[in-house]
TORKOLDREN-209455 format. One record per atom (N, C-alpha, C): residue in three letters; x, y, z. Coordinates in steps of 0.1 Angstrom, whole numbers, padded with zeros to 4 digits, always signed. Each point is the difference from the previous one (the first is absolute). Layout:
! TORKOLDREN-209455
ALAXYZ;...
! end
This chain:
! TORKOLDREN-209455
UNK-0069+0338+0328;UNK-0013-0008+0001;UNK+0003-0013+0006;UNK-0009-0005+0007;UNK+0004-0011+0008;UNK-0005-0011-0003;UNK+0008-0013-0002;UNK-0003-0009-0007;UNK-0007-0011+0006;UNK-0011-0004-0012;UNK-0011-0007+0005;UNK+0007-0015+0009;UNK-0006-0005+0008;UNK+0001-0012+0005;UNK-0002-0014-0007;UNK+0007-0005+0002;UNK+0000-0017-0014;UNK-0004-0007+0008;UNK-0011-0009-0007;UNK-0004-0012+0007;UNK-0001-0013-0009;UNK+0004-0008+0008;UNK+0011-0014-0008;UNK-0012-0012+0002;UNK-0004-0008-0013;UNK-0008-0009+0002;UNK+0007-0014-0006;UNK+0007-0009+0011;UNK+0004-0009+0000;UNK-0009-0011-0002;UNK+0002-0008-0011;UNK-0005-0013+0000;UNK+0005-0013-0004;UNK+0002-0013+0005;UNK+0005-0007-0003;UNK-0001-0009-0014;UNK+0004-0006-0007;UNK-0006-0008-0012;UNK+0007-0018-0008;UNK-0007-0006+0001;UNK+0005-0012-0002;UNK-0012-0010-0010;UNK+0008+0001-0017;UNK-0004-0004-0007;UNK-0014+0008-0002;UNK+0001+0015-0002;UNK-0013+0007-0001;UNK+0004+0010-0013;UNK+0006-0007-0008;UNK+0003+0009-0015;UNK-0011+0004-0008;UNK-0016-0006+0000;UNK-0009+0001-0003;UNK-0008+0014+0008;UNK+0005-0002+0014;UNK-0008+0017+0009;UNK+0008+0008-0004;UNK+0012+0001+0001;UNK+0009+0014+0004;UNK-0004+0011-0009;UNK+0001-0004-0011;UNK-0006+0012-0008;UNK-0013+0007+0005;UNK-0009-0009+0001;UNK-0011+0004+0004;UNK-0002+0006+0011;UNK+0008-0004+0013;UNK+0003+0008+0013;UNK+0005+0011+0001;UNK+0016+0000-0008;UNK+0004+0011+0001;UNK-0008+0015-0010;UNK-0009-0005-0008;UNK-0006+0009-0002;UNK-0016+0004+0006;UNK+0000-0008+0008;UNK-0015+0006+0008;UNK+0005+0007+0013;UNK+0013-0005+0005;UNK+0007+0004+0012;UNK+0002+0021-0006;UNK+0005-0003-0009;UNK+0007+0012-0006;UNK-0017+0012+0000;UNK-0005-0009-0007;UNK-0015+0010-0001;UNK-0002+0009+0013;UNK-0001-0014+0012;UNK-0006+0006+0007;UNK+0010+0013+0013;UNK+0012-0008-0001;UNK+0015+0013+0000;UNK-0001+0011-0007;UNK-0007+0005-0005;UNK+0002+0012-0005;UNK-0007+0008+0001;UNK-0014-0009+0005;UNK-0012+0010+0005;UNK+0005+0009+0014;UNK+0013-0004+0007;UNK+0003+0003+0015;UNK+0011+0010-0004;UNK-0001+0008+0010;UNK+0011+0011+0000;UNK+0012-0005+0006;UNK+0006-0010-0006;UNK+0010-0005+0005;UNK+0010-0003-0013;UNK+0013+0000+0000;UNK+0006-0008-0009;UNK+0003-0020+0003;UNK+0000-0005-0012;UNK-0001-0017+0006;UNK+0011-0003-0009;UNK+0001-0013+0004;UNK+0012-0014-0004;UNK-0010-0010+0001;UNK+0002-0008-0005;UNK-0004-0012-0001;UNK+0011-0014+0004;UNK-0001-0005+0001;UNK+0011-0009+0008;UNK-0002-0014-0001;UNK+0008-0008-0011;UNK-0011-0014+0003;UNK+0012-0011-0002;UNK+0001-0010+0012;UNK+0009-0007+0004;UNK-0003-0011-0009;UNK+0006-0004-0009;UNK-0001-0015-0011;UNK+0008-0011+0009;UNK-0012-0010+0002;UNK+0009-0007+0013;UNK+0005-0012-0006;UNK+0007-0001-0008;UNK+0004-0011-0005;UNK-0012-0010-0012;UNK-0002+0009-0007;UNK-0011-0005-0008;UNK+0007-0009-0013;UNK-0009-0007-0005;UNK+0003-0013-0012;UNK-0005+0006-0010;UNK-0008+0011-0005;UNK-0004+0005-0011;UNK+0005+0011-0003;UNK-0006+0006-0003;UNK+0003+0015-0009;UNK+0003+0012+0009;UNK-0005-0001+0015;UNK-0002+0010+0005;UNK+0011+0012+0000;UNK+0011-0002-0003;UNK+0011+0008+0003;UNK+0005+0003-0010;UNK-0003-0005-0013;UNK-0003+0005-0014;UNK-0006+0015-0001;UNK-0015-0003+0006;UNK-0007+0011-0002;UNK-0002+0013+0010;UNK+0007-0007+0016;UNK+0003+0009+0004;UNK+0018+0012-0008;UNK+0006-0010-0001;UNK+0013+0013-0012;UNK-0010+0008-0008;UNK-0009-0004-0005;UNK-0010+0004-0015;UNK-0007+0016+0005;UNK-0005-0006+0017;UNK-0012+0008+0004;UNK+0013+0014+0009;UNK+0009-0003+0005;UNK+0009+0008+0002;UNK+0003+0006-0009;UNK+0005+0002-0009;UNK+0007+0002-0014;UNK-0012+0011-0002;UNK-0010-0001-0003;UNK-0010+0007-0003;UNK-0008+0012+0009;UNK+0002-0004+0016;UNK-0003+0011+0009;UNK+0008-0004+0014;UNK+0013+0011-0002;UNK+0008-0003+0015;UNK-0006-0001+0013;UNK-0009+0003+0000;UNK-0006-0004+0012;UNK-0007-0011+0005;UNK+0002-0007-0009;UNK-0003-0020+0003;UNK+0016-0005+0001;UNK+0004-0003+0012;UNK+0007-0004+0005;UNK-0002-0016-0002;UNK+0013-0006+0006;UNK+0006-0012+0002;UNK+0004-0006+0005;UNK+0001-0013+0007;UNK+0014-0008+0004;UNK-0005-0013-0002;UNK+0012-0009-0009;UNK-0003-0011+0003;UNK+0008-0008+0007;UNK-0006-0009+0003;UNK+0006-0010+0016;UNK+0005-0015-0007;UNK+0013-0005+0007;UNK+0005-0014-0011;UNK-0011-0011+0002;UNK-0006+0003+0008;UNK-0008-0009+0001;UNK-0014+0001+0010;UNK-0006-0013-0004;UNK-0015+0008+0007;UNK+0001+0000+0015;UNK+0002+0009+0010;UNK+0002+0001+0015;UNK-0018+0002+0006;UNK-0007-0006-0007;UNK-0010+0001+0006;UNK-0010+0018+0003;UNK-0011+0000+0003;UNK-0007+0013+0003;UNK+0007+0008+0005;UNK+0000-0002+0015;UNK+0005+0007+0007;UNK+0015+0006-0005;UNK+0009-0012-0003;UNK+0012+0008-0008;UNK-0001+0010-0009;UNK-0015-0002-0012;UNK+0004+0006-0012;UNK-0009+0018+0006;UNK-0008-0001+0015;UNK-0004+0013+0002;UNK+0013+0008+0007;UNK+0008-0009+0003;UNK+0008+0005+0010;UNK+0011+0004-0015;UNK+0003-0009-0010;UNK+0009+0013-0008;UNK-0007+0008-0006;UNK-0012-0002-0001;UNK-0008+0015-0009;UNK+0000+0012+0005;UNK+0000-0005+0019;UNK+0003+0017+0006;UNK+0014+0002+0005;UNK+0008-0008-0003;UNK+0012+0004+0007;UNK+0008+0006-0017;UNK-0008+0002-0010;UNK+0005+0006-0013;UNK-0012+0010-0004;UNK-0008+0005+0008;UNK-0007+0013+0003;UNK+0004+0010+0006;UNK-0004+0013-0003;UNK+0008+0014+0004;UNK-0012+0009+0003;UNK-0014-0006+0002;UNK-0009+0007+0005;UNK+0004+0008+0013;UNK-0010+0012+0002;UNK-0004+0000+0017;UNK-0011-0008+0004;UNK-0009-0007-0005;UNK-0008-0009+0006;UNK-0002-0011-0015;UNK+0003-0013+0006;UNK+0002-0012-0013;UNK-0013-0008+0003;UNK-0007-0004-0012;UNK-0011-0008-0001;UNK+0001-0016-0006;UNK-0003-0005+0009;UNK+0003-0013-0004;UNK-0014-0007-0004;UNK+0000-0006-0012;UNK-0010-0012-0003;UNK+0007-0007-0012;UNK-0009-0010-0004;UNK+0002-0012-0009;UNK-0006+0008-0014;UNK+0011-0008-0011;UNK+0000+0001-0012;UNK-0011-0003-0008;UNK-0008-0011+0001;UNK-0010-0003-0005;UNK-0012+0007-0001;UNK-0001+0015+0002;UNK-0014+0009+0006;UNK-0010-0011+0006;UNK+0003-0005+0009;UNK-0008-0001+0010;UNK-0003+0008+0008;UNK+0012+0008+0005;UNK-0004+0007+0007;UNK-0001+0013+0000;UNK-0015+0004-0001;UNK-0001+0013-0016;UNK+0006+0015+0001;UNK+0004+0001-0012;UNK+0014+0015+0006;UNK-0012+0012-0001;UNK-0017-0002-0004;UNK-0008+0011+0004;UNK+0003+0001+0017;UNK+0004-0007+0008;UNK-0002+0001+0015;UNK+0010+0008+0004;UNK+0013+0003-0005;UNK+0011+0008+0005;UNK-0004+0011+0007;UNK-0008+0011-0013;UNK-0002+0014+0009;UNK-0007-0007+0015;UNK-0008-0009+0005;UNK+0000+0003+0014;UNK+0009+0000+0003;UNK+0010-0012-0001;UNK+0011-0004+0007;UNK+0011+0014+0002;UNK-0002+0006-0005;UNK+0009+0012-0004;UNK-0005+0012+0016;UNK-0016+0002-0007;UNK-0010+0009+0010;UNK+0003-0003+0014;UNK-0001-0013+0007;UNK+0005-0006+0012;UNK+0017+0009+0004;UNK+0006-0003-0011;UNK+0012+0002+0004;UNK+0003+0013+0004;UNK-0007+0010-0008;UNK+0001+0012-0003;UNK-0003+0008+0014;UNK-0011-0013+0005;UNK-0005+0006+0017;UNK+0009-0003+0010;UNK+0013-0004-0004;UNK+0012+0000+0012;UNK-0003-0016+0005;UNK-0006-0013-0006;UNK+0005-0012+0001;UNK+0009-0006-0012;UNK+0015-0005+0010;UNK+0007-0003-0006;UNK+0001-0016-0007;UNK-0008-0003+0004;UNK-0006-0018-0006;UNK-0014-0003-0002;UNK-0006+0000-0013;UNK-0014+0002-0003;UNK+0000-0016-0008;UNK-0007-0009+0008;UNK+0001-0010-0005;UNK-0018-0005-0006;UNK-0001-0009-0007;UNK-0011-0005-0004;UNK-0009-0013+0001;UNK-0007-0002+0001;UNK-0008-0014+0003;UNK-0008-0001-0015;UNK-0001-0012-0004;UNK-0012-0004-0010;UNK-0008-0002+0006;UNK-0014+0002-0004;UNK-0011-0005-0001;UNK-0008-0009-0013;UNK-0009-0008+0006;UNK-0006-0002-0017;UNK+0007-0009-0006;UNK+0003+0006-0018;UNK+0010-0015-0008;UNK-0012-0011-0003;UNK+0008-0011-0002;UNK-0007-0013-0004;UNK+0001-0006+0013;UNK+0004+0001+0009;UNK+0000-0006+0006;UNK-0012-0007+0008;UNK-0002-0014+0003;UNK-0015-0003+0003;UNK+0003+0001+0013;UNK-0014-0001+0010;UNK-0003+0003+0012;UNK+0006-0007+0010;UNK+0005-0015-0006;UNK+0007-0009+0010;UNK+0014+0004-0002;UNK+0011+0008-0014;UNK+0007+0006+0002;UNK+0007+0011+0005;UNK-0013+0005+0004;UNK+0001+0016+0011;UNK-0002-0008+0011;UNK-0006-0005+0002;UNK-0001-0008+0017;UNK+0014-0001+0004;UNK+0002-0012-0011;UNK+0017-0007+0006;UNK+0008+0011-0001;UNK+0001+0010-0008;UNK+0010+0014-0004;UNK+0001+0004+0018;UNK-0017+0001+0002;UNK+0003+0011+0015;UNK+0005-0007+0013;UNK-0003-0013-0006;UNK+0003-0006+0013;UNK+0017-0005+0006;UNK-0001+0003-0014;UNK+0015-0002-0002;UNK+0013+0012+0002;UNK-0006+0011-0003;UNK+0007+0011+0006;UNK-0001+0004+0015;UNK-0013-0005-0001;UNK-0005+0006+0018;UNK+0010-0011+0011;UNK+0000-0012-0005;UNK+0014-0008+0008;UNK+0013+0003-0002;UNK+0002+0007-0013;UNK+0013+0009-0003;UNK+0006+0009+0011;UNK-0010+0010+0003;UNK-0001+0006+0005;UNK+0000+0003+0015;UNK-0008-0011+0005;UNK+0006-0003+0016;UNK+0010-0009-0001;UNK+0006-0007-0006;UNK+0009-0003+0006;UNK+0014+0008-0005;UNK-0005+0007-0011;UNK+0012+0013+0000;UNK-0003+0012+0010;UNK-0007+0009+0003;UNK-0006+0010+0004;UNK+0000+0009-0009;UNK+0003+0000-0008;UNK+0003+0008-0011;UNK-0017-0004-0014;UNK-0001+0012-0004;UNK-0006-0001-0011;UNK+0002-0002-0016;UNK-0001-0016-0001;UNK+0002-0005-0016;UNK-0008-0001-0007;UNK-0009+0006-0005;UNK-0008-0006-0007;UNK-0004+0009-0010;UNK+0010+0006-0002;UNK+0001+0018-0012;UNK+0005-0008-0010;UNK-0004+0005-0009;UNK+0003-0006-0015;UNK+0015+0009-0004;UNK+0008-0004-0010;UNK+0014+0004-0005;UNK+0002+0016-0005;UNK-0015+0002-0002;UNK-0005+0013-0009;UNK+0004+0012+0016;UNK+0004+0004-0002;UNK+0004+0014+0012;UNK+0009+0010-0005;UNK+0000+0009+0009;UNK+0007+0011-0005;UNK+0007+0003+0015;UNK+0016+0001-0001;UNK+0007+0002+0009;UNK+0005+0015-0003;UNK+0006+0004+0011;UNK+0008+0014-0001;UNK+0013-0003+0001;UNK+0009+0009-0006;UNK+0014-0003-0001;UNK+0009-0004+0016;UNK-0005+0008+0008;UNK+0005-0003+0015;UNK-0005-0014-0002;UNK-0006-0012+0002;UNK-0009-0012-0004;UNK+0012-0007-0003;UNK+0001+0001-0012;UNK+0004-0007-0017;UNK+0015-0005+0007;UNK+0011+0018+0006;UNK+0011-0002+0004;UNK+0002-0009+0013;UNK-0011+0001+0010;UNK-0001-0009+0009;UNK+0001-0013-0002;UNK-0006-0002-0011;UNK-0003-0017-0001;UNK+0013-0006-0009;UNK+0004+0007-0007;UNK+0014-0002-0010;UNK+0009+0002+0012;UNK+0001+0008+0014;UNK+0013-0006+0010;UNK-0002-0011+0007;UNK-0009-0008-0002;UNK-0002-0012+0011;UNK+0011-0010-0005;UNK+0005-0005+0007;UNK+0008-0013-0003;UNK-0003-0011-0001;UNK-0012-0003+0002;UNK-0004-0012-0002;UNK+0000-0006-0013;UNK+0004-0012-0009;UNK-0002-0003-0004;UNK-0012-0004-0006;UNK-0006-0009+0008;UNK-0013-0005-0008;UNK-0014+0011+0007;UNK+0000+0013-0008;UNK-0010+0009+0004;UNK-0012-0006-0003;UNK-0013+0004+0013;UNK-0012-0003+0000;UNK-0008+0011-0003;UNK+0000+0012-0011;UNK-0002+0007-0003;UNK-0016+0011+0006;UNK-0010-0011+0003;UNK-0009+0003+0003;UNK-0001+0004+0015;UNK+0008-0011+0006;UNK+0005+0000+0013;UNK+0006+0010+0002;UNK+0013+0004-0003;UNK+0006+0013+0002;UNK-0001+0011-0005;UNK-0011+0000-0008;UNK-0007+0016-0002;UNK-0011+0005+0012;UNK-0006-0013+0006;UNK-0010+0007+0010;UNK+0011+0000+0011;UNK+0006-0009+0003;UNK+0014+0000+0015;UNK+0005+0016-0003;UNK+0002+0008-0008;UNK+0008+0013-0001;UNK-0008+0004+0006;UNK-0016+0001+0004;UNK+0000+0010+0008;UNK-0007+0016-0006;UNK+0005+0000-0010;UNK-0003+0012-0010;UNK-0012+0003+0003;UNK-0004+0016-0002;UNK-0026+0001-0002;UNK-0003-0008-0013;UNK-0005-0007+0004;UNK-0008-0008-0010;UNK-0012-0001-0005;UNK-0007+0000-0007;UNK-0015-0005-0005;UNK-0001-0010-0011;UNK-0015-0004+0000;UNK-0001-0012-0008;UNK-0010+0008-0009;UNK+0001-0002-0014;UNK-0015+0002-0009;UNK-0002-0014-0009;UNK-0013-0003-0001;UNK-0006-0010-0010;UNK+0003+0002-0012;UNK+0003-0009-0009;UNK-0003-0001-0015;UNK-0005-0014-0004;UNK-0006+0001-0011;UNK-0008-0013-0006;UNK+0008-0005-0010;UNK+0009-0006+0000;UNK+0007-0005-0009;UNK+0000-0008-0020;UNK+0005+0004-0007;UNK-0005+0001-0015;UNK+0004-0014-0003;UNK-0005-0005-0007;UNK+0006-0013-0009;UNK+0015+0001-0010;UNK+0007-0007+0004;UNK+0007-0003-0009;UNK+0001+0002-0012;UNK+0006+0014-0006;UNK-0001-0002-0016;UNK+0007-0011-0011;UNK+0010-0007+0003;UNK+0004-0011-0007;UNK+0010-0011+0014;UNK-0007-0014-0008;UNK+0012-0007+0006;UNK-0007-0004+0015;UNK+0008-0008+0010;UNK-0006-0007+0010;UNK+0011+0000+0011;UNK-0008+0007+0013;UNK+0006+0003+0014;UNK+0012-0008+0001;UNK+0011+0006+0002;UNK+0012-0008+0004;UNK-0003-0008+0014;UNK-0010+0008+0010;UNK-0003-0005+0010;UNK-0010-0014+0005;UNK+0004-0007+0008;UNK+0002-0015+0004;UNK-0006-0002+0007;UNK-0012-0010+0006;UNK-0007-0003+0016;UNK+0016-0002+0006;UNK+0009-0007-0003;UNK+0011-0004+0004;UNK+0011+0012+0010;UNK-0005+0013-0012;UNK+0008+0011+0006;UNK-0005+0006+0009;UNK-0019-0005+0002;UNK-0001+0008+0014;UNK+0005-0003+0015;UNK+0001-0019-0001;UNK+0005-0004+0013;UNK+0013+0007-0002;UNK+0011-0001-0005;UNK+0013+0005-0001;UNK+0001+0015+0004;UNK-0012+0008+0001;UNK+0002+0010+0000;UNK-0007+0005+0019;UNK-0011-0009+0002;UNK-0004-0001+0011;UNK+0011-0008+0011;UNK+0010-0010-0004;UNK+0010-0003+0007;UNK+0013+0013+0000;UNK+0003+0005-0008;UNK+0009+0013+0001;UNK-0004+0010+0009;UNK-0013+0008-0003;UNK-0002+0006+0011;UNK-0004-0005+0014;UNK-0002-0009+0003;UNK+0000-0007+0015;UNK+0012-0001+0007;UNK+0008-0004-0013;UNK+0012-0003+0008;UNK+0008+0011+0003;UNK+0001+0011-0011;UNK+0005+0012+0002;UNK+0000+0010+0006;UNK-0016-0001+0010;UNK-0005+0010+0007;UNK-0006-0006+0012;UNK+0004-0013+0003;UNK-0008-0006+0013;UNK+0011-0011+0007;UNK-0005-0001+0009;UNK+0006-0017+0008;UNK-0014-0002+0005;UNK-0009-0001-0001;UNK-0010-0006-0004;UNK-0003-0015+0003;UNK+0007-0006-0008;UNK+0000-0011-0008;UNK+0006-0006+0013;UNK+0010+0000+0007;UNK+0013+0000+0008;UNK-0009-0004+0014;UNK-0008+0010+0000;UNK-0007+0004+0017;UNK-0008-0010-0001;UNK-0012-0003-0012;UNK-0010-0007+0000;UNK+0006-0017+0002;UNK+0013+0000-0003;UNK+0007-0017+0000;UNK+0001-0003+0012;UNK+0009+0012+0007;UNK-0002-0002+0014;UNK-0010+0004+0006;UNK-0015+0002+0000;UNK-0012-0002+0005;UNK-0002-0012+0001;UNK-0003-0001-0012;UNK-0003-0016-0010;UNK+0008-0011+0011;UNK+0015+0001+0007;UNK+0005-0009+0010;UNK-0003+0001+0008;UNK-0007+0010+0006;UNK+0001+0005+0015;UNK-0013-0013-0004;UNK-0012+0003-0006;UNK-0009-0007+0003;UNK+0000-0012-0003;UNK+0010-0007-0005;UNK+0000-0016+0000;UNK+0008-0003+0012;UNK+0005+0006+0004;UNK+0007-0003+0008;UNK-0008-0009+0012;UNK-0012+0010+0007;UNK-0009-0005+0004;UNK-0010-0014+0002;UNK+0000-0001-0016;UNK-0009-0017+0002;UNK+0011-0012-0003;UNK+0015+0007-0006;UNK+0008-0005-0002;UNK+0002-0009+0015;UNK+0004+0011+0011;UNK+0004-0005+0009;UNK-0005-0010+0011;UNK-0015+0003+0001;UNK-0013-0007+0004;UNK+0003-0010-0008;UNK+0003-0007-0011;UNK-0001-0010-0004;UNK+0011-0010+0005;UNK+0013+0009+0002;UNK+0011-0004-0001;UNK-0002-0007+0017;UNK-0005+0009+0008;UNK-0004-0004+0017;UNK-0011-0013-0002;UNK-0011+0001-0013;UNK-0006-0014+0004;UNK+0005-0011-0005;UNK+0010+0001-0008;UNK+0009-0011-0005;UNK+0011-0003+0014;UNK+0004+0009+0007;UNK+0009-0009+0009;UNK-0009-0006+0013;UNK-0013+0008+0002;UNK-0007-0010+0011;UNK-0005-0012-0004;UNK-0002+0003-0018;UNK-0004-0012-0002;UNK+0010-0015+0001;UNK+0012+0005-0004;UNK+0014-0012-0001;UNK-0002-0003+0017;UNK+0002+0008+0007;UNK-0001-0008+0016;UNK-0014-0009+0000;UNK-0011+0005-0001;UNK-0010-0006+0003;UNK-0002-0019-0011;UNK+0007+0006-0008;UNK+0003-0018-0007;UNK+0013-0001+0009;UNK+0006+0005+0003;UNK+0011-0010+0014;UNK-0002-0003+0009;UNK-0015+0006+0007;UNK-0008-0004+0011;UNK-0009-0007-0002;UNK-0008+0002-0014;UNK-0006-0013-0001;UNK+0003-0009-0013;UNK+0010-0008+0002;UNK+0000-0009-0015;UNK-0011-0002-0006;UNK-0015-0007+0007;UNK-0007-0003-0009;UNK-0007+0016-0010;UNK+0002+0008+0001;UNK-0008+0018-0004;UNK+0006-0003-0014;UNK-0008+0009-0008;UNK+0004+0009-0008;UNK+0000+0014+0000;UNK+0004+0008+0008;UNK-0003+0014-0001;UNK-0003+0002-0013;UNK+0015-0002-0002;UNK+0008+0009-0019;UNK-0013-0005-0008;UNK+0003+0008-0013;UNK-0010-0003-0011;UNK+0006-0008-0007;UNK-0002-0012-0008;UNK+0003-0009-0001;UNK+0003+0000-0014;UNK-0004+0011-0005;UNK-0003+0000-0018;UNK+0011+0008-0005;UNK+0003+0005-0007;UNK+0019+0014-0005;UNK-0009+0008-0008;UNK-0014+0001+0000;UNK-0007+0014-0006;UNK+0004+0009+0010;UNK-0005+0001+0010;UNK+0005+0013+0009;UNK+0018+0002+0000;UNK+0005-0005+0000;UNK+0017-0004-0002;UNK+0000+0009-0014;UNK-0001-0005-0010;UNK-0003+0006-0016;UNK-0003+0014-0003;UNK-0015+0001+0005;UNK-0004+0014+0000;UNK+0006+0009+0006;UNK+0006-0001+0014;UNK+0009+0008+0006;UNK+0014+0005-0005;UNK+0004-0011-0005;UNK+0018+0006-0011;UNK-0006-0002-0009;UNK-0010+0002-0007;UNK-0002+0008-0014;UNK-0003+0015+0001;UNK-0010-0001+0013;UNK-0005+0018+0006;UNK+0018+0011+0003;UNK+0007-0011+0011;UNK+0006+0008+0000;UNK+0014+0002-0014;UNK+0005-0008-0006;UNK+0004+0000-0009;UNK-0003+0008-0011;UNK-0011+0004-0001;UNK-0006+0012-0009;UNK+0000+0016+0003;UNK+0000-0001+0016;UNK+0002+0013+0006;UNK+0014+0004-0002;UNK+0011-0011+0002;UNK+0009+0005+0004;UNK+0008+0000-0017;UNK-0004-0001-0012;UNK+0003-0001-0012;UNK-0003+0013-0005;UNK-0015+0003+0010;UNK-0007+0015-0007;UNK+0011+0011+0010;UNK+0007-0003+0009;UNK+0009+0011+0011;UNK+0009+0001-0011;UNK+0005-0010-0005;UNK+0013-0006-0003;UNK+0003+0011-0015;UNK-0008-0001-0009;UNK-0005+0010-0011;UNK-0003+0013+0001;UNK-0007+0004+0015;UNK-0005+0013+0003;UNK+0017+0008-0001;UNK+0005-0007+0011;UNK+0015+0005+0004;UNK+0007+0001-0014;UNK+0002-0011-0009;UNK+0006-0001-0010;UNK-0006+0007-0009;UNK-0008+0010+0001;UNK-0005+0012-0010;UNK+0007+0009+0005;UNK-0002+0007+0011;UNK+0011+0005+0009;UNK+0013+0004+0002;UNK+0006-0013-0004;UNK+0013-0007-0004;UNK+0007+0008-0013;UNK-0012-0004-0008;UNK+0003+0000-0017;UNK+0000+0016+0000;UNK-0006+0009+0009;UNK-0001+0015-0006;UNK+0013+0004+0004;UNK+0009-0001+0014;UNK+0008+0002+0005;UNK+0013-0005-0011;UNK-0006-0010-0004;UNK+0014-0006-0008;UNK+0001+0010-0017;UNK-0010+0004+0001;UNK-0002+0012-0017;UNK+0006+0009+0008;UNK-0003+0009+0008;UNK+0001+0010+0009;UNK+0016+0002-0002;UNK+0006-0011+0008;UNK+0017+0003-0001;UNK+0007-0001-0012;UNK-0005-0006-0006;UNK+0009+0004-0014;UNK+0000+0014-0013;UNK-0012+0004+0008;UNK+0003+0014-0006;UNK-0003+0004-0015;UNK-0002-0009-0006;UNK-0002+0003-0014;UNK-0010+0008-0003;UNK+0005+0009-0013;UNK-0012+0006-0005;UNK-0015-0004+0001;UNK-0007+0012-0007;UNK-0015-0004+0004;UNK-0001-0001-0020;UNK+0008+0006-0006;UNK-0003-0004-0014;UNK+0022+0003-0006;UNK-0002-0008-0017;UNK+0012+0008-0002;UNK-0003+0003-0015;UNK+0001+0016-0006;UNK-0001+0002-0013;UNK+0009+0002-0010;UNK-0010-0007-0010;UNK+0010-0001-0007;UNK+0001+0010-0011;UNK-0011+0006-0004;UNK-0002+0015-0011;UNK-0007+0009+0005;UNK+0004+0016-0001;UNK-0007+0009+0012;UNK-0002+0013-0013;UNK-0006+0004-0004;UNK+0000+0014-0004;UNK+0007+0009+0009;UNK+0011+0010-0008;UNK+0010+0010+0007;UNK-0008+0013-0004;UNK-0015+0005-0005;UNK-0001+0010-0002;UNK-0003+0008+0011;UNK+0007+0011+0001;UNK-0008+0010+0013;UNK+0009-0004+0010;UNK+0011-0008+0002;UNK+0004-0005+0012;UNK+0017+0007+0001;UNK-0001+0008+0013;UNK+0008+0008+0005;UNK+0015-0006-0003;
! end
């Protein structure tokens, strides 16, 4: 008899001792409505509370809630990236611990897959979010987006195929842009909608703070962009730059030909304005490059993307 296919639902968790129980048993409900065998997989990223308490508790009680905890908190992207790099699925589903992102939506994510796409990703719609939030949301991806070429603006909730999962676990890169290099593979892809659920306990780890940080990663990761527009940005000062610089020396001769003149302007506002204008351009180069700088300098040193420190050994060859 030929044995059913496992599908691995990775999720990350930090300071979510209050959901896990709760997740891993709606996750589970809805696992077993599918003809598939599952794992559950949930990366404890360095949490301050209980969480890894009750993940031992919740393992202990059904092997198929898996584990790893990490020495310390390595951030999202680290703690998705050890949830699937300690999954044994053929196709691994990633989302967040908190049921937000509601595990009734799986069977599509599954259905998609089932039709020979190997990356079935998701977009929210809806939420709390108010109207001037979805504005700035789209507007904000939609610049993501050209200046990556690439499509960012899929939420964490997706379902990859194992070809996927192993691709993205050989990249060498250090500091992975996860979103970025799941659409760069290239893989068939589709997007489906979901409306995203409220938080059942506790308050978003996530930050207005973390969106720039995350909108500067993938720019930098997937573009020179930034790089071209600097030197645009010169090409075209260059221009009134230099016109100025030509009526500044006709003007020095023309007070040598006529003592009594004033050509020049007589006041240091235009003097002022000008090395403060360019002073600001060349501070904002100076920073662009030095983001640049700073990825290349992570890049060569090679360190891990997480390191753990407690893993469940069940099931493992």
């Amino acid at each position: 008899m030929k044995a059913r296919r496992l599908l691995s639902v990775a999720a990350p968790a930090f300071n979510e001792e209050e959901n896990l129980p709760a997740f891993c048993a709606a996750v589970s409900e809805v696992m077993q409505r599918l003809d598939y065998d599952f794992e559950i997989v949930i990366a404890e990223n360095g949490s301050t509370d209980r969480s890894l308490e009750i993940l031992r508790r919740l393992h202990a009680e059904d092997k198929r809630v898996r584990f790893v905890s990490l020495t310390r908190n390595f951030g999202h992207q680290g703690g998705i990236l050890a949830a699937m790099s300690h999954s044994r699925g053929d196709a691994v589903i990633t989302m967040d611990a908190d049921l937000q992102h509601p595990p009734e939506f799986i069977p599509r994510l599954v259905a998609e897959w089932e039709k020979g796409f190997k990356i079935v990703n998701s977009s929210k719609e809806g939420g709390r979010r108010g109207p001037l939030r979805r504005l700035l949301d789209r507007v904000f991806y939609y610049t993501m987006d050209r200046l990556s070429n690439l499509q960012l603006g899929q939420a964490d909730f997706r379902l990859l195929d194992r070809r996927v999962v192993d691709q993205l676990l050989s990249f060498p890169e250090t500091d992975k842009f996860l979103r970025g290099l799941i659409s760069w593979t290239g893989f068939r892809q589709t997007t489906l909608t979901y409306r995203p659920a409220d938080r059942l306990h506790g308050e978003t780890k996530f930050r207005r703070t973390h969106l720039v940080d995350f909108a500067l990663q993938g720019i930098v990761s997937f573009s020179s962009a930034p790089l071209r527009m600097l030197m645009k940005l010169g090409l075209l000062l260059f221009v009134p730059s230099a016109l100025f610089l030509l009526y500044t020396i006709v003007a020095v001769f023309w007070d040598l030909m006529h003592p009594g003149g004033r050509a020049l302007p007589p006041g240091w506002a235009t003097l002022s304005v000008t090395v403060t204008f360019f002073g600001a351009v060349q501070l904002l180069a100076i920073s662009v490059v030095g983001e640049y700088v700073g990825r290349i300098y992570t890049e060569i040193k090679h360190r891990p993307h997480f390191l753990i420190a407690e893993a469940d050994r069940d099931g493992e060859p």
